[in-house]
C-alpha positions in Angstrom: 34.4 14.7 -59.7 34.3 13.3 -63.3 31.5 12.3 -65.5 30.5 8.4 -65.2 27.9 8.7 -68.0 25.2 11.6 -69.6 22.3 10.8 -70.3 19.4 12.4 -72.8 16.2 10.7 -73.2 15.0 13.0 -75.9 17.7 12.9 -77.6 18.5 9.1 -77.3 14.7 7.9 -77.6 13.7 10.8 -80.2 10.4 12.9 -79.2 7.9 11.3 -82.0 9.1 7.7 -80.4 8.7 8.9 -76.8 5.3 10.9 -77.4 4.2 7.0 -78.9 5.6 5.0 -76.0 3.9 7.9 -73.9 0.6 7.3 -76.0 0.6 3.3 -75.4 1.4 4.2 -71.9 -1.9 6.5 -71.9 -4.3 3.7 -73.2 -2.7 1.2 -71.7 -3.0 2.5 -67.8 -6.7 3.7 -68.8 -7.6 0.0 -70.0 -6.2 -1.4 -67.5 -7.3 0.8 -64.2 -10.5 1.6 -65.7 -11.5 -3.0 -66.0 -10.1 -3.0 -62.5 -12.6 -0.1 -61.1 -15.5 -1.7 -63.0 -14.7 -5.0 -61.3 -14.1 -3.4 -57.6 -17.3 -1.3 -57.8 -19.2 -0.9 -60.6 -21.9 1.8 -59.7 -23.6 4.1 -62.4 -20.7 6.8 -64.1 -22.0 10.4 -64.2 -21.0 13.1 -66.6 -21.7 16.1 -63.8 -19.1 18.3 -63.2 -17.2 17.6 -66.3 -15.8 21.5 -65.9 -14.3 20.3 -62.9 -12.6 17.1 -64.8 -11.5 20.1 -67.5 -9.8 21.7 -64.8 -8.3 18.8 -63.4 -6.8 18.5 -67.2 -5.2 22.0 -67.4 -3.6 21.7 -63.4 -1.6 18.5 -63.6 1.2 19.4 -65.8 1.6 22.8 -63.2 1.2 20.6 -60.2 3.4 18.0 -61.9 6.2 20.7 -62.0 5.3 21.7 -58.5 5.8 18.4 -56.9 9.2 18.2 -58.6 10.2 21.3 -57.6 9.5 20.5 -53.7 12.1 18.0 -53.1 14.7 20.4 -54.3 12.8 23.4 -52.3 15.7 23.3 -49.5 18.5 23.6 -52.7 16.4 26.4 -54.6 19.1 29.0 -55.0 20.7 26.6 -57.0 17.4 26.0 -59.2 16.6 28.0 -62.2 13.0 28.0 -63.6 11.7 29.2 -66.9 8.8 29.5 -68.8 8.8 29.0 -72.5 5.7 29.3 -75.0 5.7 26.1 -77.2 3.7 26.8 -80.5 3.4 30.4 -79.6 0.9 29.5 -76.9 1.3 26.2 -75.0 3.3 27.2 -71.5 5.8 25.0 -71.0 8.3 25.0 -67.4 11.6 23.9 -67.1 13.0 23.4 -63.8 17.0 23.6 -63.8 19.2 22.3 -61.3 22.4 24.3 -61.8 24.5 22.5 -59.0 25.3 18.7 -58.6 22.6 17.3 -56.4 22.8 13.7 -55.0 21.4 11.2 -56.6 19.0 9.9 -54.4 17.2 13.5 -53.9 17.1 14.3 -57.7 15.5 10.2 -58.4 12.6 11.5 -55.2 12.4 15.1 -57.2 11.7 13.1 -60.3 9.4 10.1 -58.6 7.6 13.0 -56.1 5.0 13.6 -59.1 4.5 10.2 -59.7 3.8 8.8 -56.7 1.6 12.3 -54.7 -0.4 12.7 -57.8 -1.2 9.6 -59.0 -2.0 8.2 -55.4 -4.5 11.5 -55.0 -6.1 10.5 -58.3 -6.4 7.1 -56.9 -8.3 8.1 -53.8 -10.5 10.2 -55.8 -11.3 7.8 -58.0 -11.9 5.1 -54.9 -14.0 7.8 -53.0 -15.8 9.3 -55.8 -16.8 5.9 -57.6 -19.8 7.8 -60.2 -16.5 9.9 -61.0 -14.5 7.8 -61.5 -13.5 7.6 -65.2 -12.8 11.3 -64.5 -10.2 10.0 -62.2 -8.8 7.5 -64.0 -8.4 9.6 -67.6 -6.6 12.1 -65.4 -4.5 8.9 -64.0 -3.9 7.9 -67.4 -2.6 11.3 -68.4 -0.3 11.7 -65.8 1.4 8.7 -66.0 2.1 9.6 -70.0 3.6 12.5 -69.0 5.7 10.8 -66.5 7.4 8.3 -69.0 10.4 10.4 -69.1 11.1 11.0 -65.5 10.4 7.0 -65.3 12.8 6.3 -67.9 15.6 8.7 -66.0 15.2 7.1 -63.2 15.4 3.9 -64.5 18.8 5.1 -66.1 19.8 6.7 -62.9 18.9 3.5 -60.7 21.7 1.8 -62.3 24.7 4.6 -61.5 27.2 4.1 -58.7 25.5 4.4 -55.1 27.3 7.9 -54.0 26.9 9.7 -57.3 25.5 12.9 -58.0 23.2 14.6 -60.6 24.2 17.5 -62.8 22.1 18.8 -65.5 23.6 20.5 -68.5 23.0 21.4 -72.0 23.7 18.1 -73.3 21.7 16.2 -70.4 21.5 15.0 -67.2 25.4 14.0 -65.9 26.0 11.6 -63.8 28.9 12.5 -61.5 31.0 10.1 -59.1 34.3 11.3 -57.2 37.5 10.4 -58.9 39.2 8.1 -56.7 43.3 8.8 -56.7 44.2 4.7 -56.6 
């Protein structure tokens, strides 16, 4: 196997620029989801249980990393996860593959949060109408914190059908077999 192409987002985009587009992203799902909500059903919003919307904030980013651990659970010998303090206190988890993986299974591990999360947040938010904006500001949060997997996969998307994923210090690598012609 040889490397087609590497890619690093953060190191390509820069982290003030992503944590803007990531921002815009932020308002701009809240904006838009929360005028679609009011138009769909708009009953009386209640501030009860706000403890429970403060817990919602703190789990997302560990059940982010938990849903895209679960697609490479079958693969997690070759998985190595940390935990690093950011700013002396802020936990932060990095999830390491340390083998190629196919790319089709490492785009699902990077989707999974994306698409379980956000659709639970959505059904809350459809169930739970006087909650609603508790819903959505947790919607709008997580789909920040997804730019980067988004913009990998829209990176990956574009690689040769049978390649495979291998992260290093430099980035993700994007692997294909060498073909003797």
């Amino acid at each position: 196997m040889h490397c087609w192409k590497t890619i690093n987002v953060k190191k390509q985009y820069g982290m003030e620029r992503l944590f803007f587009l990531s921002s815009i992203l932020v308002m701009s799902v809240f904006s838009i989801v929360y005028a679609l909500q009011g138009t769909i059903n708009d009953s009386h919003k209640s501030d009860d249980f706000f403890w429970l919307f403060a817990i919602g904030m703190i789990m997302v980013y560990p059940l982010h990393k938990l849903f895209h651990f679960l697609p490479l659970f079958t693969i997690r010998k070759h998985i190595k996860v940390t935990l690093n303090r950011r700013y002396g206190f802020l936990p932060i988890v990095s999830i390491k593959v340390c083998e190629p993986i196919n790319k089709y299974q490492f785009i699902f591990s990077l989707l999974s949060p994306f698409i379980f999360i956000n659709a639970a947040i959505l059904i809350g938010a459809l169930t739970a109408p006087h909650f609603a904006h508790y819903f959505i500001m947790l919607l709008a949060y997580h789909c920040g914190m997804c730019l980067i997997d988004l913009i990998y996969v829209k990176n990956l998307s574009k690689s040769p059908r049978s390649a495979f994923v291998e992260e290093t210090d430099a980035g993700y690598q994007i692997l294909i077999v060498a073909s003797n012609h």
